[in-house]
Each structure stands twice: as structure tokens, then as C-alpha cells.
Backbone as numpy.savetxt, mean C-alpha at the origin, in Angstrom:
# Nx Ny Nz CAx CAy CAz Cx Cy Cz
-11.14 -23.35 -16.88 -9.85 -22.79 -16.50 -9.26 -21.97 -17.64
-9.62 -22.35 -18.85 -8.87 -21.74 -19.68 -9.57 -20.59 -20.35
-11.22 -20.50 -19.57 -11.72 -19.24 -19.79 -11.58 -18.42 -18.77
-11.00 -18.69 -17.45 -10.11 -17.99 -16.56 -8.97 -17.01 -16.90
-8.07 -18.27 -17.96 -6.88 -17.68 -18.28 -6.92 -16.46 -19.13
-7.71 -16.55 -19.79 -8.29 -15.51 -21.36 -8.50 -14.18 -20.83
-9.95 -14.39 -19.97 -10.08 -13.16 -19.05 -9.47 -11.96 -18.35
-8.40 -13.16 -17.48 -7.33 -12.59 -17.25 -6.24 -11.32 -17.94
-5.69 -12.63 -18.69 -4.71 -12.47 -19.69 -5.38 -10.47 -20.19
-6.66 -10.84 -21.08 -7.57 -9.77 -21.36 -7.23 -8.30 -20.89
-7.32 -8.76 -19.22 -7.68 -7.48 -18.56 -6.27 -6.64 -17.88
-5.20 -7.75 -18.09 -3.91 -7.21 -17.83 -3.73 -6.59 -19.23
-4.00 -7.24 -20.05 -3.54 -5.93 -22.05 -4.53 -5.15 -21.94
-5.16 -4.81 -21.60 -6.29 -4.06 -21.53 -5.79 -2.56 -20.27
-5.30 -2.87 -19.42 -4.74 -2.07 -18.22 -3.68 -1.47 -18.92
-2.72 -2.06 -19.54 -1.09 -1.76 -19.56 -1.73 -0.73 -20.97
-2.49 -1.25 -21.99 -2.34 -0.58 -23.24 -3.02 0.46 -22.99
-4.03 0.43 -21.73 -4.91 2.16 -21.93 -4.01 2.56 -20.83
-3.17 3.91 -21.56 -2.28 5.06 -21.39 -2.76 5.79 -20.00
-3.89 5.75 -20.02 -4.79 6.89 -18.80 -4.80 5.99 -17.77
-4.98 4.98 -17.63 -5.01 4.29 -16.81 -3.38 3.65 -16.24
-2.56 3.28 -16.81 -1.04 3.08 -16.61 -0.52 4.02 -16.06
-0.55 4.95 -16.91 0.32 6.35 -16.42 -0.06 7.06 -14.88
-1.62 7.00 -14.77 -2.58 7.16 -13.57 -1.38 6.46 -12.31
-1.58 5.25 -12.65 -1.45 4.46 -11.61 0.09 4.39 -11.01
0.79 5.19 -11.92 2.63 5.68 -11.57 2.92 6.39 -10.88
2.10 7.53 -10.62 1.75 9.02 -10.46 1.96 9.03 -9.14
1.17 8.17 -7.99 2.01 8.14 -6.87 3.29 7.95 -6.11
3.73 7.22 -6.96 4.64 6.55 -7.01 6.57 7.44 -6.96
6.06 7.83 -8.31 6.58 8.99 -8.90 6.94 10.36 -8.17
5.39 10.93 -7.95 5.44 12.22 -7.05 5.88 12.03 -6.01
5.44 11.01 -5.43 5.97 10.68 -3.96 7.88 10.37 -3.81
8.48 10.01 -4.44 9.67 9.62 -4.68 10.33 11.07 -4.68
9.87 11.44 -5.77 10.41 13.05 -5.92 10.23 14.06 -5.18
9.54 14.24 -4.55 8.37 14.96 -3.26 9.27 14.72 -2.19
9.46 13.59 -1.55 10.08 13.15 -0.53 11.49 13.70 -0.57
12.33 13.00 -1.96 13.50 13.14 -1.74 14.06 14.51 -2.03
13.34 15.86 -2.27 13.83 17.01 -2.99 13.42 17.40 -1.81
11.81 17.36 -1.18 11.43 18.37 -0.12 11.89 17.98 1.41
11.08 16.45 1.66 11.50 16.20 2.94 12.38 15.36 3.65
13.67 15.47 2.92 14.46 14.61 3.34 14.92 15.06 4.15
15.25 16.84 4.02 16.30 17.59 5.11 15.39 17.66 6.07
13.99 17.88 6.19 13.07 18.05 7.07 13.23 16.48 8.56
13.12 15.49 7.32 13.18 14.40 8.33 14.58 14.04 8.80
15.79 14.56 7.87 16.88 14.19 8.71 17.19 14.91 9.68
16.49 16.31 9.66 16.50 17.18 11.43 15.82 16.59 12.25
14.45 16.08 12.24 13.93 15.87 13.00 14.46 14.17 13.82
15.61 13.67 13.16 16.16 12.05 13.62 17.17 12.83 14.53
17.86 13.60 13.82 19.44 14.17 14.85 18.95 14.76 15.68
17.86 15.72 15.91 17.37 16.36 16.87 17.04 15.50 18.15
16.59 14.50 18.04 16.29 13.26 18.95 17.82 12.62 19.50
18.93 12.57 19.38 20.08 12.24 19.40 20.81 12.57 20.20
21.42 12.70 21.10 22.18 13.08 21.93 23.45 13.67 21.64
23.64 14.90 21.98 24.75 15.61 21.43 26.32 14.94 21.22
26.25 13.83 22.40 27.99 13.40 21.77 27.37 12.00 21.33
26.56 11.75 20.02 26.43 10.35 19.93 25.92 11.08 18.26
26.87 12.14 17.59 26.98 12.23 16.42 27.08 10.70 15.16
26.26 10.82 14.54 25.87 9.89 13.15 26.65 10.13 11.93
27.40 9.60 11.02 27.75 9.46 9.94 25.85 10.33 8.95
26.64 10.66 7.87 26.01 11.33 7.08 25.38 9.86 6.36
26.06 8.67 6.04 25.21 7.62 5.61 24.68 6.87 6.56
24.78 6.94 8.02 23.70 5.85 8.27 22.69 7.00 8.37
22.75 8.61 8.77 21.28 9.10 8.58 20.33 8.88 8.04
21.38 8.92 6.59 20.55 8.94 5.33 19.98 7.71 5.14
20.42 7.00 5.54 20.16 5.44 5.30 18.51 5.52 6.34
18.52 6.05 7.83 17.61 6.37 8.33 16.13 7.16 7.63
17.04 7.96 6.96 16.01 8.91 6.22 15.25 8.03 4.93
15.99 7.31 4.57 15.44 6.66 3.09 14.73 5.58 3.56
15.09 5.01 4.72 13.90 3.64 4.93 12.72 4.32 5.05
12.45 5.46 5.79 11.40 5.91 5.97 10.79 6.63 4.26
11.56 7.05 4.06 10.91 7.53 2.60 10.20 6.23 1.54
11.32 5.44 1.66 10.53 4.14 0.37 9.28 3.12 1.40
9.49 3.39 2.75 8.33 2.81 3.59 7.13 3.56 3.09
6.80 4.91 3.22 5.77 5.57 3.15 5.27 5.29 1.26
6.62 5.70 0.51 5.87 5.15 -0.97 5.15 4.21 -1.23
5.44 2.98 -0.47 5.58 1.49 -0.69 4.53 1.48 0.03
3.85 1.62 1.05 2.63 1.92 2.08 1.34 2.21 0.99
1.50 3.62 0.55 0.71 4.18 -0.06 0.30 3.33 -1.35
1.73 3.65 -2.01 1.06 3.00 -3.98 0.60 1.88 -3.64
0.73 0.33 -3.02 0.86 -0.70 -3.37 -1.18 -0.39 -3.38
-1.79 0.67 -2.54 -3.11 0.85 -2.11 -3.86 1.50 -3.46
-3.32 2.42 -3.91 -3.04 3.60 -4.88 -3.17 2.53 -6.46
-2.38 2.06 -6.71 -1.87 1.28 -7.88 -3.40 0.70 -8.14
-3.32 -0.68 -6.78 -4.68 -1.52 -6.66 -6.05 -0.94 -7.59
-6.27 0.58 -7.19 -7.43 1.12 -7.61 -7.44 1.63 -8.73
-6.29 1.76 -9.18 -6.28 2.35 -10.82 -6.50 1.20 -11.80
-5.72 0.29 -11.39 -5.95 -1.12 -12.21 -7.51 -1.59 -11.69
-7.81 -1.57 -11.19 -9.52 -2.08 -11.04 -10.55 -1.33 -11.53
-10.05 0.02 -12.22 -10.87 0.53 -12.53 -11.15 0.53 -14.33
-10.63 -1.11 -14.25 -11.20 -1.33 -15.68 -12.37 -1.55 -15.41
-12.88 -2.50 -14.36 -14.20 -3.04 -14.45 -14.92 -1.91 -14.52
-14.90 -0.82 -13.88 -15.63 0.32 -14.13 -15.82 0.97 -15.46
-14.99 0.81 -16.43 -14.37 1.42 -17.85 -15.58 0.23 -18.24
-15.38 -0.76 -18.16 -16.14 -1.98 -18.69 -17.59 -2.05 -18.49
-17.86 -1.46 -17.38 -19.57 -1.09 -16.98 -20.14 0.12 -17.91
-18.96 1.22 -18.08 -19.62 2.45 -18.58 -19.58 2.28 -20.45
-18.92 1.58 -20.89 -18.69 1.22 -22.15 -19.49 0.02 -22.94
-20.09 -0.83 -21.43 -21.10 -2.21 -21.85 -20.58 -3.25 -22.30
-19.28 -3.19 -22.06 -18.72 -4.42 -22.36 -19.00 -5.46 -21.38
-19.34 -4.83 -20.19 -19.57 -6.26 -18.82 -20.88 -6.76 -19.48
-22.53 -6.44 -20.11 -23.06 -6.77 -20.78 -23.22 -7.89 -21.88
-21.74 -7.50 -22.66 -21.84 -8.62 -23.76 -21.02 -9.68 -22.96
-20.17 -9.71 -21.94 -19.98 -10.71 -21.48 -20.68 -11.44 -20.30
-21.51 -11.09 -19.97 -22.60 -11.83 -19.13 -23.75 -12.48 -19.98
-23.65 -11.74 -21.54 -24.25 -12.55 -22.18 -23.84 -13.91 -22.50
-22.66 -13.85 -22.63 -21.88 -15.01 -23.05 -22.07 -16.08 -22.15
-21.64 -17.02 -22.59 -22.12 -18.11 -21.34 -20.42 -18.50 -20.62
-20.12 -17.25 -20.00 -19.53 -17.47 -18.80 -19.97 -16.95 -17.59
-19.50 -17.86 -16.50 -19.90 -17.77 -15.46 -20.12 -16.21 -14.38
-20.58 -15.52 -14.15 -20.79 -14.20 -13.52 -19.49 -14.12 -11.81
-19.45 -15.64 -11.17 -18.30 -15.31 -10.52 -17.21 -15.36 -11.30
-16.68 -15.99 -12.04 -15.75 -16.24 -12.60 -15.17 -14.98 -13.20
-16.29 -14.21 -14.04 -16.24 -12.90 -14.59 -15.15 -12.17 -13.02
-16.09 -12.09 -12.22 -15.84 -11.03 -11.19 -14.32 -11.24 -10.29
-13.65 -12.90 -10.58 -12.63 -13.60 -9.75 -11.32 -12.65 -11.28
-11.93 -13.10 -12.29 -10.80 -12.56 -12.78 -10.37 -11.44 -13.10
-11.13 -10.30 -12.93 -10.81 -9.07 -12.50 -10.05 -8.64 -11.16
-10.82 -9.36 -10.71 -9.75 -9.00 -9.08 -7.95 -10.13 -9.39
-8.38 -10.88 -9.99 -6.62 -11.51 -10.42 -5.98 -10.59 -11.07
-6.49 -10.15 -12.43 -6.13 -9.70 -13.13 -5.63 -7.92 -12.41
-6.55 -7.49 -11.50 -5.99 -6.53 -10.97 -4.68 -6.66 -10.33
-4.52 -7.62 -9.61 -3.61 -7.93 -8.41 -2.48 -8.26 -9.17
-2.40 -9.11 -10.46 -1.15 -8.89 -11.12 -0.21 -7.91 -11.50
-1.53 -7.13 -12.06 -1.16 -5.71 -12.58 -0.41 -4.90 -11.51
-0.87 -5.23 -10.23 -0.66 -3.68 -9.34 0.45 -5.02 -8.97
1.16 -5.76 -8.79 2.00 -6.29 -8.14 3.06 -6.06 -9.11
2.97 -6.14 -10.80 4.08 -6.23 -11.66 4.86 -4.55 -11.25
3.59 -3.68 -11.13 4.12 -2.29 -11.20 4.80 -1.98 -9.73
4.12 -2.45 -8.56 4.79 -2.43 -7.12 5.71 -2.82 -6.83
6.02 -4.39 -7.39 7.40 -4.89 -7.36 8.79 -4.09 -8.02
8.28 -3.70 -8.91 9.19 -2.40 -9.78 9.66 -1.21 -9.01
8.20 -0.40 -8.78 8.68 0.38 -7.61 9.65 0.20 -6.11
8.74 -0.95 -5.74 9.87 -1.71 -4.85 11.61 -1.44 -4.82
11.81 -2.12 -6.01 13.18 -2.30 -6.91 13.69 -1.06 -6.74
12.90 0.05 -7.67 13.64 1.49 -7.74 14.10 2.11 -6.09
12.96 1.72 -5.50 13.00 1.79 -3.93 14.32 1.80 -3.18
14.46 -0.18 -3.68 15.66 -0.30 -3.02 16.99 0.12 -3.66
17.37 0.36 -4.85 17.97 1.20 -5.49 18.53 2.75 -4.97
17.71 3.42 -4.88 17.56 4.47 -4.03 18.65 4.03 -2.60
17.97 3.08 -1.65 18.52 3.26 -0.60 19.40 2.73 -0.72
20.03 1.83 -1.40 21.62 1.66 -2.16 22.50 2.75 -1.69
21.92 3.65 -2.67 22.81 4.66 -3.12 22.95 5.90 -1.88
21.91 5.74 -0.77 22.06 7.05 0.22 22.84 6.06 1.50
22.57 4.80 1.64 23.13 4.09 2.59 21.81 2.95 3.02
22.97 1.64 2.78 22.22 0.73 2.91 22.82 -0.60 3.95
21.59 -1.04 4.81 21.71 -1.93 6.45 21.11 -2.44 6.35
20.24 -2.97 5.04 18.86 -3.90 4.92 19.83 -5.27 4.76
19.21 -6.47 5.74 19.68 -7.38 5.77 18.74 -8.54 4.32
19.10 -9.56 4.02 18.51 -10.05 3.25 17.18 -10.52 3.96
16.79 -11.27 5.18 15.48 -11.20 5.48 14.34 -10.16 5.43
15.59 -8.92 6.02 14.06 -7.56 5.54 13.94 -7.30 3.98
14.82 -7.65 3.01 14.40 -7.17 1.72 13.33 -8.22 1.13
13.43 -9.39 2.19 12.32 -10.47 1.77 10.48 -10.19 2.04
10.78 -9.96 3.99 9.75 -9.23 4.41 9.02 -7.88 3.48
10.31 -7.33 3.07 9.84 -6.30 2.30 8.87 -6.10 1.32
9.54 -7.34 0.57 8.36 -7.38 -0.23 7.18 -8.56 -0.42
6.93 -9.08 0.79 5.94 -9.65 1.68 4.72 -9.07 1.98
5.35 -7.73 2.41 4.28 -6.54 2.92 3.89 -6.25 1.72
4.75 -5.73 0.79 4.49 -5.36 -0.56 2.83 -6.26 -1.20
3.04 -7.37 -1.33 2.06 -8.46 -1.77 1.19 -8.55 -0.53
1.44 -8.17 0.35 0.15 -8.25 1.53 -0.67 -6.92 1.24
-0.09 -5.76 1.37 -0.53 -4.13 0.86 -1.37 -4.50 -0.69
-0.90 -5.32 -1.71 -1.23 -5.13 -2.87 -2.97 -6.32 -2.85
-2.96 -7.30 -1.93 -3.77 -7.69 -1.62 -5.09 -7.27 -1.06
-4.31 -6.79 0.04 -5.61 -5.66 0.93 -6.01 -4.60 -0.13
-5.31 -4.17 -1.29 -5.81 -2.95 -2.04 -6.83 -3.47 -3.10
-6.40 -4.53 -3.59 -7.17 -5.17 -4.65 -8.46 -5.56 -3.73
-8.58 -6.14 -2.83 -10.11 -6.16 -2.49 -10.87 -5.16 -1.92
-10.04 -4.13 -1.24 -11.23 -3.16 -0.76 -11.00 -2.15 -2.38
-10.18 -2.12 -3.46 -11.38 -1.49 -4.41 -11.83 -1.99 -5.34
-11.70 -3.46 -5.40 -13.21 -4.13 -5.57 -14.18 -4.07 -5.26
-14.11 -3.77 -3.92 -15.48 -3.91 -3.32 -16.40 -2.59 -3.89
-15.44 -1.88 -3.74 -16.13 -0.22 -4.12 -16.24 -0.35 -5.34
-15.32 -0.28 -6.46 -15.68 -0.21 -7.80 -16.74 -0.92 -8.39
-17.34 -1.99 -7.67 -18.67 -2.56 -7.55 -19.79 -1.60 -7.72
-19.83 -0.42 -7.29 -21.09 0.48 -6.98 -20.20 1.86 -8.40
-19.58 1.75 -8.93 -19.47 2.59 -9.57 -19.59 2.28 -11.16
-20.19 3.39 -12.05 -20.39 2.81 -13.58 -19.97 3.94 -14.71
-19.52 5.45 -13.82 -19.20 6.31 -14.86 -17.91 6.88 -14.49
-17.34 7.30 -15.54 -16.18 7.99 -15.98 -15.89 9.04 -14.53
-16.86 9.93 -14.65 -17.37 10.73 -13.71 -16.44 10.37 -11.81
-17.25 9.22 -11.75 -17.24 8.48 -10.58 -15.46 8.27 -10.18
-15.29 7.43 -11.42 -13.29 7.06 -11.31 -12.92 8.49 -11.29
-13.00 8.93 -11.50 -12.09 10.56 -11.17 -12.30 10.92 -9.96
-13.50 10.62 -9.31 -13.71 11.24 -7.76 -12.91 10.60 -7.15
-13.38 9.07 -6.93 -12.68 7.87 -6.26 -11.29 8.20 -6.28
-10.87 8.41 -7.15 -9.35 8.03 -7.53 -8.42 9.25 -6.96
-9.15 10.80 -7.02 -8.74 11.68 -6.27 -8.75 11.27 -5.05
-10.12 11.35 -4.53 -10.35 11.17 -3.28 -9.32 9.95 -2.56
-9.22 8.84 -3.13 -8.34 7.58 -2.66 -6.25 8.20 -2.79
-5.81 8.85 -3.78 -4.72 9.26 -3.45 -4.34 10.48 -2.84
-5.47 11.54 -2.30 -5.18 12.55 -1.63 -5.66 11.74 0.20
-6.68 11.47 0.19 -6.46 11.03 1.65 -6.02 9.45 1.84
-5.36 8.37 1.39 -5.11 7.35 1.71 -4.00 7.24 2.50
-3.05 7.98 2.18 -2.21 8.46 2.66 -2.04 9.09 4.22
-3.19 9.88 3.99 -2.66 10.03 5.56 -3.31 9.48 6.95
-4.82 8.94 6.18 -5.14 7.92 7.23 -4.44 6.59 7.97
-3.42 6.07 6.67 -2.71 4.83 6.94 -1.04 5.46 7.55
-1.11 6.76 7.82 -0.06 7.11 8.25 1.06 6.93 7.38
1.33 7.24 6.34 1.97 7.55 5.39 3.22 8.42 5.17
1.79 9.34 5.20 2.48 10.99 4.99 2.44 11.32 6.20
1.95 11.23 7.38 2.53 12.13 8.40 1.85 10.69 9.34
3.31 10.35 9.95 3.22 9.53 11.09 1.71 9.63 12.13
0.94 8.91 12.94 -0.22 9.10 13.51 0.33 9.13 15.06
1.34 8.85 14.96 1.69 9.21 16.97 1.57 10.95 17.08
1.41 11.51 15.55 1.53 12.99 15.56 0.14 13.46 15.66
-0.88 12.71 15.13 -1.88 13.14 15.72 -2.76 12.94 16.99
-4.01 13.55 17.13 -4.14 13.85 18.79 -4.85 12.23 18.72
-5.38 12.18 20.40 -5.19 10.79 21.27 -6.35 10.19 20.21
-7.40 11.00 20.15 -9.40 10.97 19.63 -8.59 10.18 18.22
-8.03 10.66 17.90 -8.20 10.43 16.30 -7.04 9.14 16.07
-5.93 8.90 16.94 -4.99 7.92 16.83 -5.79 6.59 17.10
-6.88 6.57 18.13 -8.09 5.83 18.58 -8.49 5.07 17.30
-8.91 6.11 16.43 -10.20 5.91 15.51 -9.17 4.97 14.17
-7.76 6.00 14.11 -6.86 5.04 12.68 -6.46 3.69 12.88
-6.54 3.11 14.54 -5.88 1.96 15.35 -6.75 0.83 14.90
-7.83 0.78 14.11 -8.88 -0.10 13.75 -8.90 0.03 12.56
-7.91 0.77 11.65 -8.09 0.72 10.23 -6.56 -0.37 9.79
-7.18 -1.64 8.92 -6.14 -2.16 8.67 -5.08 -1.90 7.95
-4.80 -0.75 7.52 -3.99 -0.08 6.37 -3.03 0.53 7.29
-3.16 0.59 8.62 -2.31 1.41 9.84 -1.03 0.08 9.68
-1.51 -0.98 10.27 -0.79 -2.05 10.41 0.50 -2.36 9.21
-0.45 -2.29 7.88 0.22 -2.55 6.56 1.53 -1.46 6.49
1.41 -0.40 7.05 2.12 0.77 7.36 3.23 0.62 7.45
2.89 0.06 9.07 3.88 -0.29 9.97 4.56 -1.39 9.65
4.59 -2.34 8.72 5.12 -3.41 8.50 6.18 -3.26 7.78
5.21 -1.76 6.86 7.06 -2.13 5.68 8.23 -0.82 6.43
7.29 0.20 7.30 8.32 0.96 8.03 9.33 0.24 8.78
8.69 -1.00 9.67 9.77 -1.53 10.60 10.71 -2.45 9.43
10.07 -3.14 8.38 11.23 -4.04 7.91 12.05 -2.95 7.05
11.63 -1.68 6.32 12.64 -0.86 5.85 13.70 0.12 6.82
13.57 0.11 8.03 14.25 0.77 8.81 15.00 -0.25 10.05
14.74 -1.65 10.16 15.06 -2.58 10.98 16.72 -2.50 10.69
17.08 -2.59 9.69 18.53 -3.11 10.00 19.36 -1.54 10.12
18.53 -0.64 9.73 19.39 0.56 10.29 19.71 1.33 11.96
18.33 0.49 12.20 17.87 1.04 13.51 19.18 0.17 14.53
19.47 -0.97 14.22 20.11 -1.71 14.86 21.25 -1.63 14.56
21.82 -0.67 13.16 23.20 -0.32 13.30 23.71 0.53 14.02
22.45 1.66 14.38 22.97 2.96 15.41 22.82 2.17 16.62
21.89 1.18 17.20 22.35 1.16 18.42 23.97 0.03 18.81
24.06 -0.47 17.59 25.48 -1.39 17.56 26.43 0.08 18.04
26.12 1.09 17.26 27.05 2.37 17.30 26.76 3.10 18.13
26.12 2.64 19.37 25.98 3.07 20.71 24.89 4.00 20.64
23.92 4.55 20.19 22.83 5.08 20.90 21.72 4.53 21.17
21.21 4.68 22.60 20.56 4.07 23.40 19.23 3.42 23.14
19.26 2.53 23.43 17.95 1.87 23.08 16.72 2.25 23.30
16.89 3.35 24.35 15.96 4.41 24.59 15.08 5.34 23.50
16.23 6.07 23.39 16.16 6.55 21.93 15.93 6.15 20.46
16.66 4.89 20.60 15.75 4.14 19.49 14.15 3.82 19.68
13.71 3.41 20.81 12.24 2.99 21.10 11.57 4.40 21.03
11.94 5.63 21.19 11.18 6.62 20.78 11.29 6.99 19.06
12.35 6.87 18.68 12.43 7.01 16.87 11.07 5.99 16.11
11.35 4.64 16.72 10.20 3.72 15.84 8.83 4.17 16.68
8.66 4.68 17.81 7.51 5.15 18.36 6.66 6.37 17.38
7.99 7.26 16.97 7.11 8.59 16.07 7.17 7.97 14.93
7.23 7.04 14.31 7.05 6.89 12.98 6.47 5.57 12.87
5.60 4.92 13.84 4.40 4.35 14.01 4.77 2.54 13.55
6.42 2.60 13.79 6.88 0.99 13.81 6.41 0.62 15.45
5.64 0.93 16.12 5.22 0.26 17.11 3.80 0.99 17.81
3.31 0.76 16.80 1.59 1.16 17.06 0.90 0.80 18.12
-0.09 1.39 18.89 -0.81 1.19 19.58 -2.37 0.79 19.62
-2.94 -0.11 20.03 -4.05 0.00 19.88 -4.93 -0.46 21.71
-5.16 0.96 21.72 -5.90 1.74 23.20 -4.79 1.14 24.23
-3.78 1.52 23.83 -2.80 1.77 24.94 -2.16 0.41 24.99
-2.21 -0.42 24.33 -1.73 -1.49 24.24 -0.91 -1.70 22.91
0.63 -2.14 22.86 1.32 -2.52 22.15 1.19 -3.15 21.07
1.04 -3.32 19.73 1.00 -4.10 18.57 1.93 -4.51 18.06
2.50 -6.02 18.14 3.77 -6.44 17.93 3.49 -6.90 16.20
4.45 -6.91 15.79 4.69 -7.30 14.23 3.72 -8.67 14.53
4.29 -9.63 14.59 3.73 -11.11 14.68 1.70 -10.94 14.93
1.43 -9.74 15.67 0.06 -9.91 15.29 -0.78 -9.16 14.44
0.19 -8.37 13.90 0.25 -7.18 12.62 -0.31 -8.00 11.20
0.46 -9.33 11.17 0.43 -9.92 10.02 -1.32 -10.52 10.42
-1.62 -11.35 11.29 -2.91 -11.77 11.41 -4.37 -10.55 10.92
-3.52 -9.56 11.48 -4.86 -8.52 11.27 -4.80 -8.56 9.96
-4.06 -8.05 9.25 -3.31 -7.69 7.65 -4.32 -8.86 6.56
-4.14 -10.29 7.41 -4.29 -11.50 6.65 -6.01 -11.61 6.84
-6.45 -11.47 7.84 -7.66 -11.47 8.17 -8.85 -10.82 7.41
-8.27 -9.57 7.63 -8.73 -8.26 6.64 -8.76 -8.96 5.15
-7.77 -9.28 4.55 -7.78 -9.43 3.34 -8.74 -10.45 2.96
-9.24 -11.64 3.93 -9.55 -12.81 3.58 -11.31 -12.51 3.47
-11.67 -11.37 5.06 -12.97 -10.83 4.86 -13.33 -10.26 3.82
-12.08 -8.91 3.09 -12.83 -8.32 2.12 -13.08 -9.20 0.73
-12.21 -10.35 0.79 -12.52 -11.00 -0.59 -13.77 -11.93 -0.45
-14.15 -12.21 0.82 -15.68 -12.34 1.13 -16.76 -12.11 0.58
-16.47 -10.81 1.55 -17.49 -9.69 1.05 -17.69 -9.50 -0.29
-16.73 -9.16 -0.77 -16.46 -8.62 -2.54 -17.64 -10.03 -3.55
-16.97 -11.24 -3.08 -17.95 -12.44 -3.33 -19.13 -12.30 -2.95
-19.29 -11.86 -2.19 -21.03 -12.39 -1.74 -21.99 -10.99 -2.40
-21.09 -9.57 -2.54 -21.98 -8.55 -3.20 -22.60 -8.96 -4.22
-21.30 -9.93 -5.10 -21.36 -9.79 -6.46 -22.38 -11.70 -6.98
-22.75 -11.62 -5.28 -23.57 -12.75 -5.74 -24.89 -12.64 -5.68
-25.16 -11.21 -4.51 -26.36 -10.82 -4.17 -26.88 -9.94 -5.74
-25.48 -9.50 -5.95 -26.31 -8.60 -7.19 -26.74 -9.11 -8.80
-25.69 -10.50 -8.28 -26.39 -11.73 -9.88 -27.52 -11.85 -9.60
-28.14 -12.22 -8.35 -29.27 -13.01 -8.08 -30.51 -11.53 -8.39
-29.99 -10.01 -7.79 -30.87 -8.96 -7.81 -31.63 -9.02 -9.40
-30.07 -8.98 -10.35 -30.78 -8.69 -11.83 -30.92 -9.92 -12.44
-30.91 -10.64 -11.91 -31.91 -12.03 -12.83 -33.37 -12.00 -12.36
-33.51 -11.41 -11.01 -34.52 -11.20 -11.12 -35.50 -10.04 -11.71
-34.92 -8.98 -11.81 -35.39 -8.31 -12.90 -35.18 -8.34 -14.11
């Protein structure tokens, strides 16, 4: 246990002190915050009033309040995925440098090695998510705020569920990677499209039927939708306290994918979390059993 703790301990000073890797892992976070709130805030607050019925005019703060759940939903969606892979890509730093070497020489255990990287990731990306989180809710403070204390709980529920699901699927991958080279692809490739497969950056009721099909089986859709509905729940229910129709509300959480479909059938929160939990429990499976097939590969050679 207490060569658990070491490991650990290790690979969190090891994350925070290399600069390229910290700073990396902000970057979504960051751009996205700034991105959102400079470019598409006016974009998305037309597209809420436009849906609205001409005599069922909105206060300028519950819009905004509308507009910002959706903004720190989509940040909070993305980084907690984003973060995960920057911090795991010590083990990769550690493959290309040979340090995983002198410690397999050592007489510690090869799962143990591989358990505390994935801890040590999941700390990391949770200390920095929870932060973001924070600034998050900060933010919607200040434009207008209806978050009840259960959704700021849920909130960051999803948060640690998102940061979960991220830490094992890029484990699993950073498994097959060993150069410098490689983390730069991955890491592009993972914050330019993660985003919009998990419906992020552009809601998926917006794209066509073929392809809404194909995202309805990716568990990162769900994770989505979890922190959209708990960051927009208590606003949604102040406009209809303030009379617009429930109608209209069920089409608002419809385009922005708080009530997903999968093949024409409804996905309620309550079975959102099972998929979410499921997912997470397979990929840390999997992630185990690679890294047992591949002890057993090179002992034998």
C-alpha cells in the first residue's frame, strides 16, 4: 500500500511540475470559456428567444442564465474528457524516456504500476475539473443564477463520472502509444473532435437522422446530457414558473440534447447514469486485462 501511495503521490508531482503537460491540459478549458462567452453567447441567446413566443418576453438575466448553463455544460462535457488525456500522458512520457523500464525492474508489481497511473491520473484531472467547475459556477453567478443546491451537487457528480469515463478510455489508448510524436497526434486529434461527437460544440439533434443513430451508442453523448440537464434544470423551470409553455420548454432541452434519443426512444436521466457507470466499469476492465495480456506477452520474450 505504501508503494501505491509513492507511485501515486510520484505521478501527480510529476504532471503538475511538467509545464507542457499542465498548461496543455487548461487549454480547453480556457479557450472554450472565452470562445463561448465573447463569440457565442449572442448567437445562442437568439437562437432561445427565437423559440419564444412573442408576448412571453424574458428578463435579460434569466436568458442569460439560460445561455450560461449551456455554456459551462458544454466546457464541463468536454475538459473533464480533454484534461483525463493530458494527465495520462505521463505514462507515455515514461515509455519514451524508459523510465517504465527501470521500474518494472524494480520489484514492484506490473498491475500495481499500471492501477496507479490511472489513480494518479484521475486525481489530477479531477483537482483541475473541480476548479474549472468552480470558475464555471462563478461565471453563472454573475450572468444569472437558478441552480438549486441538488443540481450544483449532481453537477459535480457528472463532473467525477465524465472524469472517470476519461481516465479509462485514455488509458486504454495511451497503452499502445510510446513517442512524443504520437501525444501530439492523440491529443490534437482528442480536443478537436471530442467535442463534437459527444455533442458539445454543436448539439446532435442538429445533425442528420444516419449520424444521430451512430453518436446514440457513444457513451460520452449521455455524459453530455447529464451536466446540460443538471446545469440548465433550475432555469428551465424558472421560465416555465414565468409562464412559458411546457411545450416550448420540451423543444429547448430537445435541441440541446437534455433529452436524447436512442432509435426513437427516449433516454431518461435515471438510465443515463447506468450507461455512464457501466461504461466506466468495462473500460477499467479492459484497460486491466490489456495490461495483463501484455505482462504475460513480454515475459515471454
Amino acid at each position: 500500500m505504501n508503494t501505491a501511495f509513492i507511485l501515486i503521490k510520484r505521478n501527480i508531482k510529476l504532471f503538475f511540475k511538467d509545464k507542457g503537460m499542465f498548461l496543455a491540459s487548461l487549454i480547453t478549458p480556457a479557450i472554450l470559456l472565452v470562445l463561448y462567452v465573447t463569440f457565442l453567447g449572442n448567437v445562442y441567446r437568439g437562437n432561445f428567444t427565437s423559440n419564444l413566443p412573442g408576448f412571453l418576453p424574458l428578463s435579460d438575466r434569466l436568458t442569460d442564465g439560460l445561455v450560461g448553463g449551456q455554456l459551462i455544460s458544454s466546457i464541463l462535457a468536454v475538459s473533464c474528457v480533454t484534461t483525463a488525456f493530458c494527465a495520462n500522458f505521463l505514462i507515455v512520457q515514461d515509455k519514451a524516456s524508459g523510465t517504465v523500464k527501470d521500474l518494472k525492474i524494480s520489484p514492484v508489481n506490473s498491475s500495481l504500476l499500471s492501477m496507479s497511473y490511472y489513480i494518479a491520473t484521475l486525481i489530477s484531472t479531477l483537482m483541475i475539473c473541480f476548479t474549472a467547475a468552480g470558475i464555471c459556477l462563478v461565471y453563472v453567478a454573475l450572468v444569472g443564477w437558478y441552480m438549486s443546491a441538488a443540481d450544483v451537487f449532481l453537477l459535480f457528480l457528472d463532473v467525477l463520472l465524465l472524469a472517470l469515463f476519461g481516465t479509462a478510455l485514455s488509458s486504454i489508448i495511451n497503452l499502445f502509444l510510446s513517442t512524443q510524436g504520437q501525444i501530439s497526434a492523440v491529443g490534437t486529434v482528442i480536443s478537436a473532435g471530442y467535442g463534437f461527437i459527444c455533442g458539445a460544440y454543436m448539439p446532435i439533434s442538429s445533425f442528420g437522422p444516419g449520424l444521430q443513430k451512430a453518436l446514440s451508442f457513444l457513451p460520452g453523448t449521455y455524459g453530455t446530457s447529464l451536466v446540460r440537464n443538471h446545469a440548465m434544470q433550475g432555469v428551465l423551470s424558472e421560465m416555465n414558473r414565468q409562464g412559458v409553455p411546457m411545450e416550448v420548454i420540451e423543444e429547448i432541452k430537445g435541441s440541446l440534447d437534455c433529452s436524447p434519443y436512442f432509435f426513437g426512444r427516449q433516454v431518461e436521466i435515471s438510465s443515463m447514469y447506468p450507461i455512464l457507470g457501466t461504461t466506466i466499469v468495462f473500460l477499467i476492465v479492459v484497460y486491466l486485462f490489456l495490461n495483463f495480456v501484455r505482462k504475460g506477452i513480454l515475459s515471454k520474450a
